[in-house]
C-alpha positions in Angstrom: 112.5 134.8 129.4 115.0 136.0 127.1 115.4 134.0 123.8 118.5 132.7 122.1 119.2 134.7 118.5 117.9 133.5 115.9 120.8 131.8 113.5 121.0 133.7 110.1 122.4 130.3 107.4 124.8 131.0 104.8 126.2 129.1 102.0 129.5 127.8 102.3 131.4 126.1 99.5 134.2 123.4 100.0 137.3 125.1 99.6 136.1 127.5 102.4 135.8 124.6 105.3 138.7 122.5 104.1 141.1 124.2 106.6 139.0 123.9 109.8 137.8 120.5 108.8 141.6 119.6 108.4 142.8 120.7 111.3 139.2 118.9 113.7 138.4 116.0 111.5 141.8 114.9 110.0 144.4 116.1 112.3 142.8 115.8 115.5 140.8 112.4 114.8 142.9 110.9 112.0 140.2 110.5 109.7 140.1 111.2 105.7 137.3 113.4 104.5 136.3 112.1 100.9 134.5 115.3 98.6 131.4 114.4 98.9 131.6 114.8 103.2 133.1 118.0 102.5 130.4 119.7 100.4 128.1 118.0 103.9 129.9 119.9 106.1 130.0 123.1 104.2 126.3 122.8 103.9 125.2 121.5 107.4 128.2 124.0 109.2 126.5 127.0 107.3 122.6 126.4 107.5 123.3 125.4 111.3 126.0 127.8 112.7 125.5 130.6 110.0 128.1 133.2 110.3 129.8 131.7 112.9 131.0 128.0 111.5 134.4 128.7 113.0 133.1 129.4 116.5 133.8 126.8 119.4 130.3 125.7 119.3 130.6 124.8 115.4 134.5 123.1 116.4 132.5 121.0 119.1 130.3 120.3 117.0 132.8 118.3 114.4 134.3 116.8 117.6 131.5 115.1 118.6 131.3 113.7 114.7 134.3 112.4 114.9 133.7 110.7 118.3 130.4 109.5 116.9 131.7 107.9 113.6 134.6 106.1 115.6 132.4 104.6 118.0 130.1 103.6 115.4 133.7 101.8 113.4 132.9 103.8 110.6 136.6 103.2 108.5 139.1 106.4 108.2 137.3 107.3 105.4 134.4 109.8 105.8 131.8 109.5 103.1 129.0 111.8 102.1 125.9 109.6 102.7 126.8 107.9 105.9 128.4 111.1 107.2 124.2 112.6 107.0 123.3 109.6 109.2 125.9 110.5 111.7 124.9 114.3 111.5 121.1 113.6 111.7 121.8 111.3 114.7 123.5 114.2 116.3 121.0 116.8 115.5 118.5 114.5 117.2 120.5 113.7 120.6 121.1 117.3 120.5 117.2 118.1 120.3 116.9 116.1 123.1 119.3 117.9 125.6 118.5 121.1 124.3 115.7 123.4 123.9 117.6 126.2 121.7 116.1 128.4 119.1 117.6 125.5 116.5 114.8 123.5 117.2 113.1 123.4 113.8 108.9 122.5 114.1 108.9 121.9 110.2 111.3 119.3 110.6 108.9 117.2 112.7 105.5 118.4 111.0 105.6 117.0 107.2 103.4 114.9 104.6 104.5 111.1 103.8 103.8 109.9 100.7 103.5 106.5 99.5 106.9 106.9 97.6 108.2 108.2 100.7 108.1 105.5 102.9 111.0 103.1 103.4 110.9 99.9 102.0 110.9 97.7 105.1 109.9 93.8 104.5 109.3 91.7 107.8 111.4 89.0 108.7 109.7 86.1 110.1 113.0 84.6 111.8 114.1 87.6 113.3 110.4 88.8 114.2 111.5 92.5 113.0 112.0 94.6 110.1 114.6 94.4 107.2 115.4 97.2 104.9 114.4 95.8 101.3 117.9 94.5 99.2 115.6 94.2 96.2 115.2 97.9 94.3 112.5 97.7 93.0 111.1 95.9 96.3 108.8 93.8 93.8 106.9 91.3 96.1 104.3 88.3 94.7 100.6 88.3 95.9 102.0 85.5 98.0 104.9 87.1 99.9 101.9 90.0 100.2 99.7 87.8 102.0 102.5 85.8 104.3 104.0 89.2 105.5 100.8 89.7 106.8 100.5 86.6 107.9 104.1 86.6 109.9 103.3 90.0 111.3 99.8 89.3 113.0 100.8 85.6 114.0 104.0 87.4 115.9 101.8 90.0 117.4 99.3 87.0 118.8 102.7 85.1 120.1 103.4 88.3 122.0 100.2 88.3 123.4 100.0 87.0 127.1 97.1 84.8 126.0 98.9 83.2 123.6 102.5 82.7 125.1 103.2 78.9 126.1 101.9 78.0 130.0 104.7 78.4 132.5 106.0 81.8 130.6 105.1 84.8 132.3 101.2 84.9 133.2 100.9 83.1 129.9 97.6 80.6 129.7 98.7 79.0 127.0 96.0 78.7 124.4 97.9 77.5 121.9 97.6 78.5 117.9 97.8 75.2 115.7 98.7 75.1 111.9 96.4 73.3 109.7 99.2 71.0 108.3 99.6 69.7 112.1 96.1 69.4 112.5 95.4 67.1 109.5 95.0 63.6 110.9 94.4 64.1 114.0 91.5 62.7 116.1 88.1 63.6 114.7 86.2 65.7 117.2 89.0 67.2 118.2 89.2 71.0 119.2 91.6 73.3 118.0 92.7 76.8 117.6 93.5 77.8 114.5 94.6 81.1 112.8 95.1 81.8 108.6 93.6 84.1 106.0 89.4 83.7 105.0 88.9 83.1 101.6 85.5 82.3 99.5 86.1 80.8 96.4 84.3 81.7 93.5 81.2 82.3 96.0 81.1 79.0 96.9 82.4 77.8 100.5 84.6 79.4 102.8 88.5 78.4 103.5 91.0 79.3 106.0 94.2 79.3 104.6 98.0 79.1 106.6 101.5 79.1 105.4 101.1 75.4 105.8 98.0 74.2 103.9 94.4 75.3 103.9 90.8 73.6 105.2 86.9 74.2 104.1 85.3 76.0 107.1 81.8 74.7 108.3 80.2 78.1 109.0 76.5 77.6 110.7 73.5 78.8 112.4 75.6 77.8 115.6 78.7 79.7 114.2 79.3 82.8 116.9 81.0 85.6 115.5 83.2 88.0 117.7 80.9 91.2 117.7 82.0 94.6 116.3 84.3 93.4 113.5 83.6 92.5 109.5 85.0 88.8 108.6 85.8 89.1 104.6 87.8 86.7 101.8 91.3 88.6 102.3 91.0 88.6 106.2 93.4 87.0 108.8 91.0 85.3 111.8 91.1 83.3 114.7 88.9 80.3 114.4 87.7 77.5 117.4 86.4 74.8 116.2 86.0 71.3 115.5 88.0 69.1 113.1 85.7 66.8 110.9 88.3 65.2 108.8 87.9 67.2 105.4 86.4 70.1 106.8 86.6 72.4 110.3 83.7 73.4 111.9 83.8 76.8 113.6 82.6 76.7 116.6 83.6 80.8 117.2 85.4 83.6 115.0 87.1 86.6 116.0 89.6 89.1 114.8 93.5 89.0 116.0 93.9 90.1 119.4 95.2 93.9 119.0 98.8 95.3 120.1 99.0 98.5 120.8 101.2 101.1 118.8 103.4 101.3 122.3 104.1 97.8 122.8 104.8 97.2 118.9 107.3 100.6 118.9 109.0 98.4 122.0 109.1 95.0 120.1 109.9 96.9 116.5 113.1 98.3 118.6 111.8 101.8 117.9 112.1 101.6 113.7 111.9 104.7 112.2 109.8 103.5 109.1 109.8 106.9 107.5 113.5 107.8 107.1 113.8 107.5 103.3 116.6 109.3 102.6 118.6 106.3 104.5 120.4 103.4 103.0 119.8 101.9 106.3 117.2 101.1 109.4 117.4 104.3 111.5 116.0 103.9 115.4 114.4 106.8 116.6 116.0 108.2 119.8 113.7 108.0 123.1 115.3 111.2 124.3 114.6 113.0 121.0 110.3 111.5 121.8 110.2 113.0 124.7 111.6 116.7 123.5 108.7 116.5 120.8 105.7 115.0 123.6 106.9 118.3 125.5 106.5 120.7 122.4 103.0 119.3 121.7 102.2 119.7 124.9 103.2 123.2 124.3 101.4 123.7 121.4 97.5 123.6 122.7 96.7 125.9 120.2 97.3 124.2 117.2 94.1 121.7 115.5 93.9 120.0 112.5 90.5 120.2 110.8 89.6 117.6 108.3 86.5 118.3 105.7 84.0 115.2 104.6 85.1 113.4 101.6 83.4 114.0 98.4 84.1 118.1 97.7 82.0 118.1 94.2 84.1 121.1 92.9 82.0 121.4 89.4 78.5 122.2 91.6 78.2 125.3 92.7 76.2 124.6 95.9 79.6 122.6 96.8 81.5 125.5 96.8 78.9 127.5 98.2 79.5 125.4 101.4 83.0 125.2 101.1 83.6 128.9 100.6 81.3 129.4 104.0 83.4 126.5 105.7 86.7 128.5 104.9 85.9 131.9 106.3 84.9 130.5 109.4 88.0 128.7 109.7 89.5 132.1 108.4 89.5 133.9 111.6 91.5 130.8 113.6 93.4 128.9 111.1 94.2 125.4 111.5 97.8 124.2 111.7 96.5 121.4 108.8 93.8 121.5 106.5 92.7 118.2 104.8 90.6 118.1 101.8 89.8 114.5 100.6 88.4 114.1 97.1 86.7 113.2 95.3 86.8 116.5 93.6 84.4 116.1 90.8 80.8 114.3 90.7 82.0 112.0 87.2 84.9 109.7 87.3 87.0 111.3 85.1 86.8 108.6 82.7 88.9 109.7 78.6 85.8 108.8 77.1 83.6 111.7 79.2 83.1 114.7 76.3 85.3 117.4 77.7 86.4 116.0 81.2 89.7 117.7 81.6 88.5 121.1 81.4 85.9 120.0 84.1 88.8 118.9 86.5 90.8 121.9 85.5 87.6 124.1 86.4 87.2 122.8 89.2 90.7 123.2 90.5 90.8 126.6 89.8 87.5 127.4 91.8 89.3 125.7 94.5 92.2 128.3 94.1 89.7 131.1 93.9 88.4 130.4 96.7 91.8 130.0 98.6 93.1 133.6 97.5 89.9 135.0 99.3 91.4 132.9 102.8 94.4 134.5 103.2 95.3 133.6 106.6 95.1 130.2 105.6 97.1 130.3 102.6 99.9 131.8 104.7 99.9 129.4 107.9 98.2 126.4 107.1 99.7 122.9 105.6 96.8 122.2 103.0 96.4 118.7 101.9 94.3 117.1 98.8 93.6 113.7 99.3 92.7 111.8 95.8 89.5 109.9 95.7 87.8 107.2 93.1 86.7 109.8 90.8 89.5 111.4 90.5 92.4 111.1 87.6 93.9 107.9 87.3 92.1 106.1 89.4 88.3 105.8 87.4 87.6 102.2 87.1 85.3 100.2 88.7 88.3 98.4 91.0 90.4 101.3 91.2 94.6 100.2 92.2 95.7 101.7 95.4 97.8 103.8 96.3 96.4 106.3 94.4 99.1 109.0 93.5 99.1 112.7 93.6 96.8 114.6 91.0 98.2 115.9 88.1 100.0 118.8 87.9 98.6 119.7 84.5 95.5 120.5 86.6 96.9 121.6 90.0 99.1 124.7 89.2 96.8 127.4 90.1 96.5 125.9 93.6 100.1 125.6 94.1 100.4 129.0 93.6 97.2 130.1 96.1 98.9 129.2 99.1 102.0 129.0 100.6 102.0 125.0 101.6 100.1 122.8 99.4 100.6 119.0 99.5 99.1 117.1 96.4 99.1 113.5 98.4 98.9 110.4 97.7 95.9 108.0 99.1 96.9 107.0 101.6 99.3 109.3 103.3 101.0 109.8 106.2 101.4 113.7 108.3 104.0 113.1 110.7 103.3 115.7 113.8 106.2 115.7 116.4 106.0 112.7 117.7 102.4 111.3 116.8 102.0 109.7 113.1 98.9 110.5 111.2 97.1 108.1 108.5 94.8 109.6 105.8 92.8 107.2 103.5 90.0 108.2 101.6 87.9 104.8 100.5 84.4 103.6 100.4 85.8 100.8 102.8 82.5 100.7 104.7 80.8 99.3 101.7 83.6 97.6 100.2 83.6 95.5 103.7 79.6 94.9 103.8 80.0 93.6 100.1 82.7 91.1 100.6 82.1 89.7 104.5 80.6 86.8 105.6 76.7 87.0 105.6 76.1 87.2 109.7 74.1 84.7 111.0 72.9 86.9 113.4 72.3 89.6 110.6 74.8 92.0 112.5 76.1 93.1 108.6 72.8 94.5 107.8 72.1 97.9 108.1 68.5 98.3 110.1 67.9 101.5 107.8 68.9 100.0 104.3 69.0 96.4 104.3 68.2 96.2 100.5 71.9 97.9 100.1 73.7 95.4 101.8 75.3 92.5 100.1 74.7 90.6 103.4 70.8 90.9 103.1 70.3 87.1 102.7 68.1 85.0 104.0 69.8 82.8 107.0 68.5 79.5 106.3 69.8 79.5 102.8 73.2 79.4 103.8 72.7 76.5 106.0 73.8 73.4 104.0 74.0 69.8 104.8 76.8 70.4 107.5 73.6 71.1 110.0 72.7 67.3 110.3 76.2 66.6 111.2 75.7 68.8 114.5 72.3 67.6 115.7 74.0 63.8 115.3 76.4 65.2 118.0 75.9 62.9 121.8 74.0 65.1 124.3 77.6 65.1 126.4 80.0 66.0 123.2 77.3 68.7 122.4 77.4 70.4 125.8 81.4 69.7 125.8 81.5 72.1 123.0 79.3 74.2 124.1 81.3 75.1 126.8 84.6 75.2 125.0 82.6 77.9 122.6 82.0 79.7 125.1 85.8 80.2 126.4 86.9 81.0 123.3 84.1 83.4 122.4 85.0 84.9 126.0 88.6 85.1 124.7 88.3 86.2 121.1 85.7 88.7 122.4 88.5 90.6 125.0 88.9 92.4 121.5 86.6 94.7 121.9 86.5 95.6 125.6 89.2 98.0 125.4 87.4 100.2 123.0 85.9 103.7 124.8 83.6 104.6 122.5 82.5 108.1 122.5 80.6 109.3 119.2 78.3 112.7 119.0 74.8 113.0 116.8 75.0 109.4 115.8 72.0 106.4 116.4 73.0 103.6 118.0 73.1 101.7 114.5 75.8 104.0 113.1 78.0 104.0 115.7 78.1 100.3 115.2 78.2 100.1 111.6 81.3 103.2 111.7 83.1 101.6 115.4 82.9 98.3 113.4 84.6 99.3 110.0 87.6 101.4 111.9 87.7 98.5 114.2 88.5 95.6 111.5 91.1 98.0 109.9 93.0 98.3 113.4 92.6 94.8 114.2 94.3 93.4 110.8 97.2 95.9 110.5 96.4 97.0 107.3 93.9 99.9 105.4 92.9 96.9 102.6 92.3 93.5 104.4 91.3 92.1 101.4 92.4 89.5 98.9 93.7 91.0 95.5 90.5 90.2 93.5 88.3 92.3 95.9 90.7 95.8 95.7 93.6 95.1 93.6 97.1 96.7 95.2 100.1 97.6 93.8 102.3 94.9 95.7 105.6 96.7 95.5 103.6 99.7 97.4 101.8 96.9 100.3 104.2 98.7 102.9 102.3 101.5 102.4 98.7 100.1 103.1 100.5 97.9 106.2 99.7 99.4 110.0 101.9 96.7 111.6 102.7 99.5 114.2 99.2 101.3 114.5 99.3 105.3 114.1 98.7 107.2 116.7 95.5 108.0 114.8 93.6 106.4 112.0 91.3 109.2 109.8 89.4 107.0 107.4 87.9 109.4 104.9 84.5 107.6 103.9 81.2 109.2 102.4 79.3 105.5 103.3 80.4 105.3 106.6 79.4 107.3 109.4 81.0 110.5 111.0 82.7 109.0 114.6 85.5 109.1 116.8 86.6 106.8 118.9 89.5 105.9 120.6 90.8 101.9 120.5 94.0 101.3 122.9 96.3 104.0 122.0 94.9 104.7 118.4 92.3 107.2 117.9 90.2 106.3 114.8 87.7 108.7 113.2 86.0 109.4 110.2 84.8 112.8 109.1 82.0 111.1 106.8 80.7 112.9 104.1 81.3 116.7 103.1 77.9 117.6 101.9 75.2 116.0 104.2 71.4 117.3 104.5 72.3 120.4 102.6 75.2 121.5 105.0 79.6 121.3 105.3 80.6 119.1 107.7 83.8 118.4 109.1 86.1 117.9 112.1 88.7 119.4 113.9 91.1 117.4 116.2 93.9 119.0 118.9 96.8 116.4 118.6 98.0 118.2 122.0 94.9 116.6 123.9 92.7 114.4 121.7 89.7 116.8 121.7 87.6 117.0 118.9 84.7 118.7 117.6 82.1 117.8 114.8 81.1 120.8 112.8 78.5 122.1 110.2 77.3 125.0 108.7 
């Protein structure tokens, strides 16, 4: 098959495309070019068309412009900015009813950083996204916790279990707010839905935009399996109102919504065009152009190391100089390193601590130059970690941001592609999204949940490093009584209410198709369950502020409130798994250094295979 030539771009100025932008733009379509849409088209006509940017293709081309910006009611007056929306729309419908050489893979394959990412806020009363009219985008801990809160409640609305009986195949279990609930009948049964929180280690609340209850959480309490329930998580709670407090009869997770069905009720948001002044909508004729190319690309893998690469010991990068030559003689499209790249926190008051990081950056660039097929194909990404700088405290502020380039520049200059990310980012490959985060998140989780009362938070390996090792009956206060006073007829009533809602809140975790390699049975719980409560509450830190402090103004960044097409959780105390949940795969790599050997991953976007490897 005979390909089309390959465009050669020049640089145009101006005063060069004036004229033929005159005689299209102004006296064809009787609009006004302003400067600033002139130095566009001089750059857009040149990098696109090259040498020939008077051809007929490059005078079509401002046609259909023109066309565009009038249907669109875009004024007489082309500007600059709005003038790039209208091109970039153009380039994309013409991506999708073309396959010409001008297709542009690097376009489609790039890092997402946390300053990156549009500021989008979620608007409760139009159940969608709003671009942020506030620059600075500064949100309180409160307007934090009630986006959540608005975004998962909407998501269980648009569940078919949750819609009102008579809509659809709706069976309508219906959510109640704790403000409605207040003075109603005691005994009465009730769904409810809100944000856990224990205060000051003392007893549990649920909390909704409308008011807050104590929870009664017992022996008889049944939890939805597979999940963590921790102060900072939203949960769906049956139970029983007793006046001041709600007994909870069963717990679970929200019910999940896949990343298709929130891209349909989002209206297809791009929520990673920052160089917009406005919400761009990504074109469904443009998705399917990009599903074609990956399916196209078979070849290409992304291969992601363990977290932890201790750059300052040598038997470190021992193994990762071995990992690297054998990944010399296929190299992978992307290649993610997460840190922490040091053993210490890099703390100020550590005796010579900057020359240790900068040490250990440049052993990393050593070790590069010796790869140098990867250093010429391969998009290599450094994923920050707790000990690295900046981010050394004891409750560390996410997101973390890049390292500094004060220690960096001898990487930079190893390889041709080198992304110093933030944590968490985002690699956006042709039509899938990609989310990064390195965090200790499986024991951040076992620290803060609720102790089981079936023990299911305790590891059967390590129970002595689990905050959750407690002993059941001491958490088992005078709300017991209350139950065994229950009639032998109201008891079996609630039984068998439970035991519908435990059916229900459990429909969670049936759609998960779990499928780990060289893992017990106990880790593939303890890793399905930590990847699991992430996915369920739409967000990478499901926790209140004084468990893992945020920087609010960045909380769009931690948000999943339409899931990736894959979840890579970088995290040394979780382990290694894939899995897929819905249409999100989830994985963790684990840890880099494990029984004296490299481990890491690889992952073919094109079909979802993956491999565990070690050496």
């Amino acid at each position: 098959m005979e390909s089309a030539p390959v465009v050669l771009p020049i640089e145009l100025n101006a005063n060069q495309v004036r004229p033929v932008a005159y005689r299209v733009v102004s006296k064809k379509h009787g609009l006004n070019l302003k400067s600033s849409a002139l130095d566009v088209l001089a750059k857009f006509l040149g990098h696109h068309f090259g040498s020939d940017w008077r051809g007929p293709d490059a005078e079509k081309f401002l046609d259909d412009i023109c066309r565009k910006w009038k249907e669109e009611d875009r004024g007489i007056f082309v500007d600059g900015e709005p003038l790039q929306v209208v091109i970039k729309d153009w380039n994309n419908a013409d991506a999708s009813t073309s396959k010409s050489s001008r297709f542009n893979f690097n376009e489609y394959f790039k890092i997402v950083n946390a300053q990156d990412c549009q500021k989008l806020v979620y608007n409760a009363q139009k159940k969608n996204f709003l671009l942020s009219t506030n620059s600075k985008h500064e949100l309180s801990a409160i307007q934090l916790f009630t986006q959540r809160y608005h975004i998962l409640l909407d998501k269980l609305y648009r569940n078919e279990l949750f819609q009102p009986a008579g809509l659809g195949s709706g069976d309508g279990y219906t959510i109640v707010s704790i403000k409605n609930m207040l003075g109603k009948e005691l005994g009465t049964d009730f769904f409810l839905f809100g944000l856990l929180e224990q205060q000051f280690g003392g007893p549990w609340f649920l909390h909704d935009i409308s008011g807050n209850i104590q929870l009664q959480i017992t022996k008889g309490t049944q939890f939805a399996p597979g999940n963590y329930y921790c102060s900072g998580s939203f949960v769906l709670c049956y139970g029983t109102y007793q006046g001041e407090t709600f007994l909870v009869g069963t717990m679970g997770p929200p019910q999940p919504e896949t990343r298709a069905a929130s891209q349909e009720a989002y209206d297809h948001i791009d929520f990673y065009n920052s160089n917009s002044s406005r919400i761009e909508r990504i074109d469904p004729g443009l998705m399917e152009v990009l599903k074609q190319e990956e399916s196209k690309r078979e070849n290409d893998k992304l291969v992601i190391l363990g977290a932890d690469i201790f750059l300052d010991e040598q038997s470190t990068l021992d193994s990762l100089r071995r990992c690297l030559y054998s990944l010399e003689e296929s190299p992978p499209t992307a290649l993610v390193l997460p840190g922490s790249f040091i053993s210490l926190s890099y703390q100020p008051y550590r005796p010579n601590i900057a020359q240790v990081y900068r040490d250990a950056m440049n052993a990393l660039a050593e070790i590069l130059t010796q790869c140098p097929k990867i250093c010429a194909s391969t998009k290599i990404v450094l994923l920050p970690g707790p000990n690295d700088p900046w981010h050394s405290c004891a409750k560390s502020t996410f997101p973390y941001f890049a390292l500094p380039e004060i220690f960096t520049g001898r990487v930079e200059r190893a390889a041709r592609d080198v992304n110093f990310a933030t944590n968490p980012t985002r690699l956006l490959y042709l039509s899938q999204e990609f989310v990064f985060f390195r965090s200790d998140m499986g024991d951040i989780l076992r620290r803060y949940s609720i102790p089981s009362m079936q023990n299911e938070h305790v590891s059967d390996e390590n129970p002595a490093e689990s905050s959750s090792a407690i002993d059941v009956d001491s958490v088992v206060d005078e709300t017991t009584p209350a139950i065994r006073d229950l009639d032998l007829d109201r008891e079996e009533e609630l039984e068998a209410e439970k035991q519908v809602a435990s059916t229900l809140i459990e429909s969670n975790t049936t759609s998960i198709n779990f499928d780990t390699k060289k893992s017990s049975l106990n880790d593939t719980q303890e890793a399905r369950r930590v990847l699991a409560t992430l996915l369920d509450q739409s967000h990478l830190l499901p926790l209140t502020l004084k468990a893992q402090p945020v920087l609010v103004e960045y909380n769009h960044v931690l948000s999943m409130a339409q899931w990736p097409s894959a979840l890579i959780l970088c995290d040394p105390t979780t382990p290694a798994i894939k899995q897929q949940y819905e249409d999100c795969a989830a994985m963790n790599p684990g840890r880099f250094i494990l029984n004296g050997k490299a481990n890491w991953m690889e992952y073919s976007p094109a079909s979802g295979d993956y491999v565990f490897k070690s050496i």
